[in-house]
TORMARBA-660762 format. One record per residue (C-alpha): x negated, z, y; residue number from 0. Coordinates in steps of 0.5 Angstrom, whole numbers, plus 500, padded with zeros to 3 digits. Example, Ala and Ser with C-alpha at 12.3 -4.5 7.8 and 13.67 -1.06 7.14 Angstrom:
BEGIN
R     u     w     v     n
R   475   516   491     0
R   473   514   498     1
***
This chain:
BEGIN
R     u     w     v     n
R   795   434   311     0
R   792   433   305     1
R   791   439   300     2
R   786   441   296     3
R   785   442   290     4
R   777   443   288     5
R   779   451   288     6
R   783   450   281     7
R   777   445   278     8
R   773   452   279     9
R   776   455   273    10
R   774   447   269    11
R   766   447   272    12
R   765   454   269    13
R   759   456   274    14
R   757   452   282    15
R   762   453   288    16
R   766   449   290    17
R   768   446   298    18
R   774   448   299    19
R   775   446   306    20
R   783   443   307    21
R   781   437   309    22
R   774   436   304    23
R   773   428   305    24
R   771   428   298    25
R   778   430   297    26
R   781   424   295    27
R   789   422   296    28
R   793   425   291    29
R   798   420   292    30
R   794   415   289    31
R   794   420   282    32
R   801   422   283    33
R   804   416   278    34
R   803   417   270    35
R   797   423   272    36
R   795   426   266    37
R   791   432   265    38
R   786   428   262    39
R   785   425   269    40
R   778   428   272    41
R   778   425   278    42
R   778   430   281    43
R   772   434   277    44
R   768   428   279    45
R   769   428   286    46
R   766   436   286    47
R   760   433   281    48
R   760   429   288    49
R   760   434   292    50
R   754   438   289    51
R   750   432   288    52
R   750   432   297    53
R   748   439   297    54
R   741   437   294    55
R   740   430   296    56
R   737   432   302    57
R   732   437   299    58
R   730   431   295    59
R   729   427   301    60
R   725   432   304    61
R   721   433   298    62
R   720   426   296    63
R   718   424   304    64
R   713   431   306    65
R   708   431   300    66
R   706   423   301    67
R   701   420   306    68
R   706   417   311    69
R   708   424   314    70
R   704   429   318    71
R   706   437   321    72
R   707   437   328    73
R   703   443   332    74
R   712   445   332    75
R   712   444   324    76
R   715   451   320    77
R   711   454   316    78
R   716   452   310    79
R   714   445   313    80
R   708   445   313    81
R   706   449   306    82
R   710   442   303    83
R   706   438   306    84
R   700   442   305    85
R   701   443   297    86
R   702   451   299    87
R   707   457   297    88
R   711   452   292    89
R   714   458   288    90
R   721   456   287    91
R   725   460   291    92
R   720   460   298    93
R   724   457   302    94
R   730   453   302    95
R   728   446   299    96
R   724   449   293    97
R   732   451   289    98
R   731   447   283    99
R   738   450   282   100
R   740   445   286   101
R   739   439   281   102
R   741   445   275   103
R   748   446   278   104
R   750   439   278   105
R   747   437   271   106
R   751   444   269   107
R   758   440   272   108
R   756   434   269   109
R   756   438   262   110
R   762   442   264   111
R   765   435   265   112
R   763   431   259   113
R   764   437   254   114
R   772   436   257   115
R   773   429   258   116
R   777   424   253   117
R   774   418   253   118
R   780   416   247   119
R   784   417   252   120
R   789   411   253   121
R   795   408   257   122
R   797   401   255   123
R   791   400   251   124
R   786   402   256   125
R   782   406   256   126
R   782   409   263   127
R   777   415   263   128
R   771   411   260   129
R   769   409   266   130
R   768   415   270   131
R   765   418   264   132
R   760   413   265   133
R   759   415   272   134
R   758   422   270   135
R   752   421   265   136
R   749   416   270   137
R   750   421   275   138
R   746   426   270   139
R   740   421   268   140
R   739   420   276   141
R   738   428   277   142
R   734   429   271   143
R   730   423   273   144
R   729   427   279   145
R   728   433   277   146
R   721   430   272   147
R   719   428   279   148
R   718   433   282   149
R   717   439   277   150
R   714   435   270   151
R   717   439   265   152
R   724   441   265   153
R   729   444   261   154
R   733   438   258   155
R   741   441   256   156
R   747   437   255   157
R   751   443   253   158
R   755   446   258   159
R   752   453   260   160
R   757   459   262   161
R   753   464   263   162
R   747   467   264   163
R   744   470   258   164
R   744   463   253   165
R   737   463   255   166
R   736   456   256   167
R   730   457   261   168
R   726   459   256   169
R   729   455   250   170
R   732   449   251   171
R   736   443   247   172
R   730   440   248   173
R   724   440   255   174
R   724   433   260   175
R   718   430   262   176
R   717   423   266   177
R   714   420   258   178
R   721   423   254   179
R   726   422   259   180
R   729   417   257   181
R   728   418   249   182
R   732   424   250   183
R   737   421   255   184
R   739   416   250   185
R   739   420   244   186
R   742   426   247   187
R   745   424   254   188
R   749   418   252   189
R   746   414   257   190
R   747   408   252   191
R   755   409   251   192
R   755   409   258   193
R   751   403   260   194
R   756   400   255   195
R   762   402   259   196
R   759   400   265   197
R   758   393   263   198
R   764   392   260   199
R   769   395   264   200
R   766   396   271   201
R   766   401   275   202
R   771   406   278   203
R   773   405   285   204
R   776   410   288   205
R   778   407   295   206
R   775   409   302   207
R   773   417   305   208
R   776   420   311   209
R   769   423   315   210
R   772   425   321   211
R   768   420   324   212
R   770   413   320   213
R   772   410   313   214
R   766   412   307   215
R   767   407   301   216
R   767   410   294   217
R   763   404   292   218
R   757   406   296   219
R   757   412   291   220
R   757   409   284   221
R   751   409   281   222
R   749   402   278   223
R   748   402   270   224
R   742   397   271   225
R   738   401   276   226
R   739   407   272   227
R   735   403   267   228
R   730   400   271   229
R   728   406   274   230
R   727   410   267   231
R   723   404   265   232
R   719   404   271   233
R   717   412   270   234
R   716   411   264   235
R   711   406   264   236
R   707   406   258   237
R   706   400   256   238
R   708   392   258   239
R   714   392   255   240
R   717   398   258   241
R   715   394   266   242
R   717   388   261   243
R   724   391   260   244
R   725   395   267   245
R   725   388   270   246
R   730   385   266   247
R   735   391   268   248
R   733   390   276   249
R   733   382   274   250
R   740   383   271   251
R   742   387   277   252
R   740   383   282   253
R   743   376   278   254
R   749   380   277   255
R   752   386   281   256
R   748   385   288   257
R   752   380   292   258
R   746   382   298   259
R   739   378   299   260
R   733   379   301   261
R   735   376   309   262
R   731   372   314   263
R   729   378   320   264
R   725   374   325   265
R   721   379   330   266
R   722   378   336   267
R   715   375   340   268
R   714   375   347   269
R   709   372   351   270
R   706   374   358   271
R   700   371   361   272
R   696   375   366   273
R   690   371   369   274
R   691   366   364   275
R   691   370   358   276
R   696   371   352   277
R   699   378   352   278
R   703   378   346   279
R   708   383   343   280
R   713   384   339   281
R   718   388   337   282
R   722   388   329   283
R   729   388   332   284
R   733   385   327   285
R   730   389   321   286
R   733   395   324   287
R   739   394   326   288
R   740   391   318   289
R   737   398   316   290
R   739   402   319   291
R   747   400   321   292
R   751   407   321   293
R   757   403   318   294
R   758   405   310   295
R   765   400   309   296
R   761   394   306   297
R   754   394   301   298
R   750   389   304   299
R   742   392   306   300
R   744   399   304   301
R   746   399   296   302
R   748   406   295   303
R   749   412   300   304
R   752   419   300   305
R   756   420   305   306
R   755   427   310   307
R   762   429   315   308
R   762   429   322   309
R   764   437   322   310
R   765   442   317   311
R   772   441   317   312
R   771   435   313   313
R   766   437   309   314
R   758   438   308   315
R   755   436   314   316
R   748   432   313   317
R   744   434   318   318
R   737   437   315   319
R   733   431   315   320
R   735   428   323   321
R   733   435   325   322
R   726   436   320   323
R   724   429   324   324
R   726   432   331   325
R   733   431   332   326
R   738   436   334   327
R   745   436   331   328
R   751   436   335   329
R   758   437   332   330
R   765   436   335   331
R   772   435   333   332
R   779   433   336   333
R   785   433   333   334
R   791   429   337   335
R   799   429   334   336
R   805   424   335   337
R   811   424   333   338
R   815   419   328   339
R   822   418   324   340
R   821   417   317   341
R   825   414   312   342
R   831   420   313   343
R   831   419   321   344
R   828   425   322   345
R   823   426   327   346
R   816   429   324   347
R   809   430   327   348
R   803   427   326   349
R   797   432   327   350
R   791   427   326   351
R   783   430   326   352
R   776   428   329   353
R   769   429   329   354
R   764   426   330   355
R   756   428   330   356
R   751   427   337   357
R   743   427   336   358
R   738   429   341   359
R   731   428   341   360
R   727   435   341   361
R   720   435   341   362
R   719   442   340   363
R   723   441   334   364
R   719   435   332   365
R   716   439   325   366
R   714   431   323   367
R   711   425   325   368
R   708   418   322   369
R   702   420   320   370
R   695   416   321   371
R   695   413   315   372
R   701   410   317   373
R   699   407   323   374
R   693   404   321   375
R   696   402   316   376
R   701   398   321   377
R   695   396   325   378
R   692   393   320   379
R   696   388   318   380
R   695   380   319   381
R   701   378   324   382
R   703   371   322   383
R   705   367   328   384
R   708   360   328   385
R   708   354   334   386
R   714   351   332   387
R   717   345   337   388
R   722   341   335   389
R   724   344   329   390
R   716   342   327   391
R   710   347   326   392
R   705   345   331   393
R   700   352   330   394
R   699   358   326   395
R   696   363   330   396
R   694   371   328   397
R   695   375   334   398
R   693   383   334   399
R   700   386   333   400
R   700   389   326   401
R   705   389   323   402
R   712   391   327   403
R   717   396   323   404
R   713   402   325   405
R   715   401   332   406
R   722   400   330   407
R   721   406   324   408
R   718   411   329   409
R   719   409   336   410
R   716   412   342   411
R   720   417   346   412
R   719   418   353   413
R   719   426   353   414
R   716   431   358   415
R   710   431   354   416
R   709   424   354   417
R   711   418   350   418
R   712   422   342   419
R   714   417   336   420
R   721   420   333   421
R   723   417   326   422
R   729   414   327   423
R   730   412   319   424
R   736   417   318   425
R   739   416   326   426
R   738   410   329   427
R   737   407   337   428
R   742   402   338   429
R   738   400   344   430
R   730   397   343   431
R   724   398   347   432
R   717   395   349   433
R   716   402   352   434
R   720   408   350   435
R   727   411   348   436
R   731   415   351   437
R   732   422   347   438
R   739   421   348   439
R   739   414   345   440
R   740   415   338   441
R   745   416   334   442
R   747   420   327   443
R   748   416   320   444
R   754   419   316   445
R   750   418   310   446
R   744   418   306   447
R   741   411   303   448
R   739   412   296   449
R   738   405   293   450
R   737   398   298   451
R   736   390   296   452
R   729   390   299   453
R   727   397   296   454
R   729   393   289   455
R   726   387   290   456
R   720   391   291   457
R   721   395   285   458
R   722   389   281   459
R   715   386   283   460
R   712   393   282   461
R   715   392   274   462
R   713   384   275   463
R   707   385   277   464
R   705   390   271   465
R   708   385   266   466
R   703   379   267   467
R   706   377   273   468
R   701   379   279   469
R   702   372   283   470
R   711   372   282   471
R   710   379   284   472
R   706   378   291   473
R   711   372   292   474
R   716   377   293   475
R   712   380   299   476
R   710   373   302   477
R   715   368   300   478
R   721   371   297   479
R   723   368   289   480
R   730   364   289   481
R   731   356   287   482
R   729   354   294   483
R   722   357   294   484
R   719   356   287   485
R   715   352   285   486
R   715   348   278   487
R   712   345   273   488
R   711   338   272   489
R   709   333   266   490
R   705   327   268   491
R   704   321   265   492
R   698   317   266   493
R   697   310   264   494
R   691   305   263   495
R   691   298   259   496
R   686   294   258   497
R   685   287   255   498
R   681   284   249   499
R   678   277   250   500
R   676   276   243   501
R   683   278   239   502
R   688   278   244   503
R   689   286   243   504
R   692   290   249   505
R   689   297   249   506
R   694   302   253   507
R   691   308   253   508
R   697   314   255   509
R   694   321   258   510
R   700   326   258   511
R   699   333   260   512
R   704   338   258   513
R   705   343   263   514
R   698   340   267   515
R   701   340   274   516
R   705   345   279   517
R   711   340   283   518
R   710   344   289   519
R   714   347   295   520
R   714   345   302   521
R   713   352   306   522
R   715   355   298   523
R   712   360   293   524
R   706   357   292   525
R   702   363   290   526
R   705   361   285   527
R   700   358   280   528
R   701   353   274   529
R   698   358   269   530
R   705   364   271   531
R   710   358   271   532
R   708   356   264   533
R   708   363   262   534
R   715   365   264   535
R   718   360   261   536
R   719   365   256   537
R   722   370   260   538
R   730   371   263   539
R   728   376   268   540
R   723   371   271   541
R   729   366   271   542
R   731   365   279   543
R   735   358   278   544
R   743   363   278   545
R   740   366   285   546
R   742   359   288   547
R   746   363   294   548
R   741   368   295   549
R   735   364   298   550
R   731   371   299   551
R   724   371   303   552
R   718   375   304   553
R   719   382   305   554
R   713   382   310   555
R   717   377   313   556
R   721   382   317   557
R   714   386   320   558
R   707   381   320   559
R   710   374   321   560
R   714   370   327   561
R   717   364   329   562
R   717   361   336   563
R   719   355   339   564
R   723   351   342   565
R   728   349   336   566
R   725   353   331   567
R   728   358   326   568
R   723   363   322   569
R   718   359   318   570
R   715   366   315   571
R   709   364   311   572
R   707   357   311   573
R   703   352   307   574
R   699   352   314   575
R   697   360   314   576
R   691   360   310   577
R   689   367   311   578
R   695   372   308   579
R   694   368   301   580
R   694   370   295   581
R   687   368   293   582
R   684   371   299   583
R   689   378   300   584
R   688   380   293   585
R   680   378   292   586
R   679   382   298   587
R   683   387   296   588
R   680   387   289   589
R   672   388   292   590
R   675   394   296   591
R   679   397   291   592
R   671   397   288   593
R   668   400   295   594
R   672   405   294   595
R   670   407   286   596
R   663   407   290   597
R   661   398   287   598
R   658   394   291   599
R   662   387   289   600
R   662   381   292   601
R   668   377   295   602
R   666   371   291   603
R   665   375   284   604
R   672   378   285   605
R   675   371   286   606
R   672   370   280   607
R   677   375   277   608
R   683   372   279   609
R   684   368   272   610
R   685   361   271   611
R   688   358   265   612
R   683   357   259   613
R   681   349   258   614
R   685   344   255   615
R   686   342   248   616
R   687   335   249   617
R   689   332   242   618
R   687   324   241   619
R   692   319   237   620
R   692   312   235   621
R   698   307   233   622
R   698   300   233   623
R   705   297   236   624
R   707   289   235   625
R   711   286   241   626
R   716   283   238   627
R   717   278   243   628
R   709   275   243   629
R   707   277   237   630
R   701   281   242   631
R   698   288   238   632
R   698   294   242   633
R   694   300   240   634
R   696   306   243   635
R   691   312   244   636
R   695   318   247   637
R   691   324   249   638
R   696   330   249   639
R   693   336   254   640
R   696   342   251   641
R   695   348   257   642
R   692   355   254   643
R   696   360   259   644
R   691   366   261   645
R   693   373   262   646
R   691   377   269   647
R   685   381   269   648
R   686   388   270   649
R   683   387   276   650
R   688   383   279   651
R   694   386   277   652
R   691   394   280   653
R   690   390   286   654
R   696   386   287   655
R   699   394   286   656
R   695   396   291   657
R   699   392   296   658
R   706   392   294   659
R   703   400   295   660
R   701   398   302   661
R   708   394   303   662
R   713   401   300   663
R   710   405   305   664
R   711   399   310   665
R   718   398   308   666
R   721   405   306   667
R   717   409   310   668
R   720   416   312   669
R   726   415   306   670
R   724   420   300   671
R   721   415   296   672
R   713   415   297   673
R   711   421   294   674
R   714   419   288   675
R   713   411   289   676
R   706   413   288   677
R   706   419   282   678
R   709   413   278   679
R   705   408   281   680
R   699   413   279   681
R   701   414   272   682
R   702   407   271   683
R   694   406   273   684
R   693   412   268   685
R   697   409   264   686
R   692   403   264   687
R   686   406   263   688
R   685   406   271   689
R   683   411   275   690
R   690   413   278   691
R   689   419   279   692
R   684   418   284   693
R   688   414   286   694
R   694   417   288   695
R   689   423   290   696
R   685   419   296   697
R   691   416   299   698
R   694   423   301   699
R   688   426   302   700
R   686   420   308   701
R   693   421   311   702
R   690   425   317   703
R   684   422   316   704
R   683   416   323   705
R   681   410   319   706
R   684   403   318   707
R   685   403   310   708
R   679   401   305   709
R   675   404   312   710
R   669   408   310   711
R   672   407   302   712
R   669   413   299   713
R   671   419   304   714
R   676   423   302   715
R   680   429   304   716
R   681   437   303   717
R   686   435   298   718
R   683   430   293   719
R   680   435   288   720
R   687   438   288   721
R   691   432   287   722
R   686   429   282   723
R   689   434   277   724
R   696   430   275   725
R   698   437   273   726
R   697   439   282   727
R   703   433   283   728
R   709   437   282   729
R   713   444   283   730
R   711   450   278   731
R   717   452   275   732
R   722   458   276   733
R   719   464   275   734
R   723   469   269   735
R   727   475   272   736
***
C-alpha cells in the first residue's frame, strides 16, 4: 500500500485542506522519486495543487453550462439550480456552486508553491524544477481566467497568504478583469517565464493514476502553454491584433503539440420506404463514441481532462454534473489478495483494491434538459445528403433531419413518464437507439474534458474569423483546412500574337495576372475565395501546408452531412451542394442578423456585403526584341494585373460569428462552455462597436422561447433587459465580514 504524504505538504501550502485518503490517486509512486529525491522536489505539492483544482472543476462546468441558452430547469430542478439558471440569489455563499473560494484555494496553493520552488535548482546541468514551475503558473492563469468569468473583477494576488488579516479582499497586489488578465499575468504571474520553459523543455509527465477503476495518464492533466495564451487573447479580444495573436498560439498548438485531427465522422443514414415514400433517419454514432469514450490512457478527441476516483477510497469522486443532469451515482469497491515470493524467498501478500462508478437514469433527479433554443436550433439545420455509387456522387439530397448531435448528446430515455432526453455528455451509453435508451444503459466517465480538437478548431476559427478571415473560418465548419482541402492561387499566363503586313513585325501581346486565379479543389475549401488567399500569404497562422497528416474535415460533418451508397466513403460538403455554402449561409445569416435589430434588408443587398477585392491596377509595358536567328522584330506589350485584396465588411465578419455560435452550441453543448462562449463572443461584438450586448442578451432570454432561430427576430424574453447590462453577466463578489 502506497503512503500518502499529502498530510506533511499541509504545513508548505499554509492554508486549503488536503486529501488524505492512503490510496489518494493523485498520490503518485513514491518510488519513482526515491532516487537522487531532493527537498527542492515538489512534485508532491503540485499534485495537491491538482487535488484542489478537482474540487472546483465541477462547479465551473455547472456555471459555465446552466446560465447559457442550451439548458432549461426541469419541474424536478432545486431551487439552487433554478436561481443559477434564472440570474436569482447569486450572492456567494448561496448554495454550493457560488464558492469563490474554491478558485482562491487553488490560486493560494499555487502562491504557496511558486514563493518555495527553485527554478536554479540543478543536477547535471538540468534544470529539473522548471518545468513543473511552469505548470504551476499556467494552472494559475487558467484559474484566474476563470475566475474574470465568472465574477468580472477579482483580487488579483501572486503572494502567498497565511493568514486571514492581510486584508487582500479589499486591497489587493492589484484587481483582474477580462481586459487586464493578461497584462498583469505576464507582468506579475510570470506567465511569460513559463511559456519559455514550456516550450523549451516540454512538459512534466508524471506517468499514469490508479482511479480504482483504470489508469488515468498525468499527460491529460498538463496544461498546454499555447492554449493558455490563446485563450487570454481571445478573452481579451480588443483589437485584431489580440485574434491575430491568439490564432498564432491555437495555429502553433494544433501544428506542433496536437498529434489529433479533425476526424471523418459519417452519420448513420437509414431508409425505409412506406407506401413508396422515403422515411429517412439518422443517428450521429461515430461522434459520440469518439467524444464521449470513458478511456483516458492516450489524448486523441479528448486534450485535456481531470481525473474523478471510482470510490473515495481513491479520492474525489466526480460526480456532481451526472447527477445535476439526472444520473445517480453509485460506487462500489473490492479488494482481492494473492500471495507471491519476493526476492528473499519469502512469501507476502498482495491486497489489491477496486472500484468502479454506476449510473442510473432518474427523472425525478433530472433538474436539467436541453432547452428549446437547442432543439430548434438542431432541427434547423440543413442535412447534406450525398448518393454515391461506385465511389462516384451521383445526387445531393436535403432531408428534414437536422442536425444529429443532439440525439446523441441527449438521447431519449424511455421512463414511466414516457421518453425524457438525458444529457449523456459526462455518462455515455455504450448502446445507440432510434427510439429510446434504457436507464441503465450509460455508463460513468472518470474524468472531466476540459480542452478537446474540435473544440480548438472552432476557437481558432472564432480568432480567424475576427482577424479578417471570415471565409478560412466557415471552412473549418464545412470543409476542414489541411493541404488536401485548400484551395491555391495561381499566375496565369495569357498570350496573343499578331502579324504586320507591311514591316514584317510580330506583336505578341502577354497578360500576366498576379494572383488573378483560385486552382480550385475537388470537394476541397472552396469557400475559400482568391481575395483571403492572397491575403494570408502574410500570415503563419494561416499556413496549413506542415498539416500534411492531418487531413481535417468540416465539423459540421459530424451532425448535418452523410454519405450513402454502394462504395461510398463520407464526401461531406461537395462542390455539388449548392445550399450550405458560403455565399448563401452568410448572406442569409447577414439579412436575419438586421431582422433582429428591427432592418428590413434584403437577401441581395446583403450579398452585396460579402466583399470582393477591388479592381485591378493593370500596368502596360512595351519592349522591342530581335530573334537572332530571322532577324524578325518583336514588340512585346505586358499588362501586369496587379490584384487589390479587400477587408470583410463588419457585416460579414458579425455573421460568420453568429454561426460559429451556432456550431459551439451544436458541438460542445452541455460541457461548461457556453455561458462564457458567449460572454467572450459578446464582448468581441462590443469590443467592435456592435451590438453584442444585445446579442448575448436575446439568445438567453429566446432559450425557452419555441421558436426556430431568427423566427419572430425581434422577440425576446423575461431576462433581455437584465442581460443587456454587461455588468448583469457575472457573479457579485463576496460580501465582507
Amino acid at each position: 500500500m502506497k503512503k500518502s504524504i499529502f498530510s506533511l505538504l499541509f504545513a508548505l501550502v499554509g492554508v486549503g485542506t488536503l486529501t488524505t485518503s492512503c490510496e489518494d490517486m493523485l498520490t503518485p509512486d513514491l518510488d519513482r522519486y526515491t532516487t537522487n529525491f531532493s527537498g527542492k522536489d515538489t512534485v508532491n505539492f503540485y499534485l495537491g495543487i491538482m487535488s484542489n483544482l478537482q474540487d472546483m472543476i465541477e462547479q465551473n462546468v455547472l456555471l459555465g453550462e446552466l446560465r447559457g441558452d442550451l439548458v432549461r430547469p426541469t419541474e424536478y430542478a432545486s431551487d439552487s439550480i433554478n436561481d443559477i439558471i434564472n440570474f436569482r440569489n447569486l450572492a456567494d455563499g448561496e448554495n454550493l456552486l457560488l464558492n469563490r473560494a474554491a478558485y482562491y484555494k487553488v490560486i493560494n496553493q499555487c502562491n504557496f508553491y511558486l514563493s518555495k520552488a527553485d527554478s536554479m535548482a540543478a543536477k547535471n546541468n538540468n534544470y529539473y524544477m522548471r518545468r513543473e514551475l511552469a505548470q504551476v503558473q499556467l494552472v494559475r492563469a487558467w484559474t484566474y481566467m476563470q475566475l474574470v468569468q465568472n465574477y468580472g473583477k477579482v483580487p488579483f494576488i501572486v503572494l502567498p497568504v497565511d493568514n486571514s488579516n492581510t486584508g487582500w479582499e479589499t486591497n489587493p497586489e492589484d484587481w483582474a478583469t477580462p481586459d487586464n488578465l493578461l497584462n498583469l499575468l505576464e507582468s506579475k504571474g510570470g506567465l511569460k517565464q513559463a511559456y519559455q520553459y514550456s516550450e523549451q523543455l516540454g512538459y512534466p509527465d508524471y506517468g499514469k493514476f490508479n482511479n480504482g477503476s483504470d489508469e488515468f495518464h498525468h499527460k491529460f492533466m498538463t496544461f498546454n502553454a499555447n492554449l493558455i495564451y490563446g485563450d487570454l487573447y481571445l478573452l481579451r479580444g480588443a483589437n485584431p491584433d489580440d485574434y491575430a495573436q491568439a490564432a498564432t498560439y491555437y495555429h502553433k498548438y494544433l501544428d506542433e503539440d496536437c498529434d489529433s485531427y479533425v476526424k471523418e465522422m459519417e452519420v448513420i443514414v437509414s431508409n425505409t420506404k412506406r407506401n413508396g415514400v422515403d422515411n429517412y433517419s439518422a443517428i450521429a454514432n461515430a461522434w459520440k463514441f469518439t467524444l464521449m469514450s470513458t478511456n483516458f490512457v492516450r489524448p486523441d478527441e479528448n486534450r485535456m481532462a481531470f481525473p474523478s476516483a471510482s470510490n473515495t477510497f481513491f479520492g474525489k469522486m466526480l460526480t456532481r454534473v451526472p447527477q445535476v443532469y439526472g444520473f445517480d451515482a453509485t460506487s462500489t469497491n473490492s479488494t482481492t489478495s494473492s500471495t507471491s515470493k519476493g526476492s528473499d524467498g519469502k512469501e507476502k501478500e498482495d491486497v489489491k483494491t477496486a472500484g468502479s462508478v454506476s449510473l442510473e437514469g432518474n427523472y425525478r433527479n433530472r433538474q436539467v434538459e436541453p432547452s428549446e433554443a437547442i432543439e430548434r436550433l438542431s432541427k434547423a439545420q440543413v442535412f447534406v445528403y450525398n448518393e454515391v455509387e461506385n465511389g462516384k456522387q451521383t445526387d445531393v439530397k436535403y432531408l428534414p433531419l437536422g442536425d444529429q448531435r443532439i440525439y446523441s448528446a441527449a438521447p431519449y430515455v424511455a421512463t414511466d413518464k414516457g421518453r425524457l432526453r438525458f444529457i449523456q455528455k459526462f455518462s455515455p451509453s455504450a448502446k445507440t437507439s432510434f427510439s429510446a435508451l434504457s436507464p441503465r444503459d450509460f455508463s460513468f466517465r472518470y474524468g472531466i474534458p476540459l480542452y478537446r480538437t474540435r473544440q480548438i478548431y472552432l476557437r481558432y476559427a472564432e480568432a480567424i474569423n475576427r482577424a479578417g478571415f471570415p471565409r478560412y473560418a466557415f471552412s473549418v465548419l464545412r470543409d476542414g483546412l489541411s493541404p488536401e482541402t485548400l484551395p491555391k492561387a495561381t499566375t496565369r499566363l495569357v498570350g496573343d500574337t499578331t502579324y504586320t503586313d507591311a514591316t514584317k513585325t510580330h506583336i505578341a501581346k502577354i497578360e500576366v495576372d498576379v494572383y488573378g486565379a483560385v486552382d480550385s479543389i475537388a470537394n476541397g475549401a472552396n469557400s475559400i475565395d482568391l481575395n483571403e488567399i492572397v491575403r494570408a500569404k502574410a500570415y503563419k497562422w494561416l499556413d496549413f501546408s506542415k498539416f500534411a497528416n492531418k487531413h481535417n474535415e468540416g465539423t459540421r460533418l459530424a451532425g448535418a452531412a452523410s454519405t450513402q451508397g454502394f462504395g461510398g466513403g463520407i464526401i461531406g460538403f461537395t462542390d455539388a451542394d449548392t445550399i450550405w455554402t458560403y455565399e448563401k449561409v452568410v448572406a442569409q445569416r447577414i439579412a436575419a442578423e438586421d431582422a433582429r435589430r428591427g432592418g428590413k434588408l434584403s437577401h441581395a443587398a446583403a450579398r452585396g456585403l460579402l466583399k470582393a477585392p477591388a479592381a485591378d491596377d493593370v500596368v502596360t509595358t512595351e519592349k522591342e526584341v530581335t530573334d537572332p536567328n530571322t532577324g524578325d522584330t518583336y514588340k512585346v506589350i505586358t499588362r501586369t494585373h496587379k490584384f487589390k485584396p479587400a477587408d470583410p465588411s463588419r457585416e460579414e465578419v458579425a455573421a460568420v460569428e453568429t454561426l460559429i455560435a451556432d456550431e459551439l452550441a451544436l458541438e460542445t453543448a452541455f460541457e461548461g462552455n457556453r455561458y462564457y462562449d458567449l460572454m467572450r463572443l459578446a464582448r468581441h461584438r462590443n469590443a467592435a462597436g456592435e451590438d453584442g450586448s444585445a446579442w448575448m442578451a436575446w439568445l438567453i432570454s429566446r432559450r425557452d422561447e419555441p421558436l426556430a432561430p431568427y423566427e419572430q427576430p425581434t422577440k425576446t424574453g423575461s431576462l433581455y433587459n437584465f442581460l443587456l447590462q454587461p455588468e448583469n453577466w457575472y457573479l457579485p463578489a463576496p460580501k465582507n465580514k
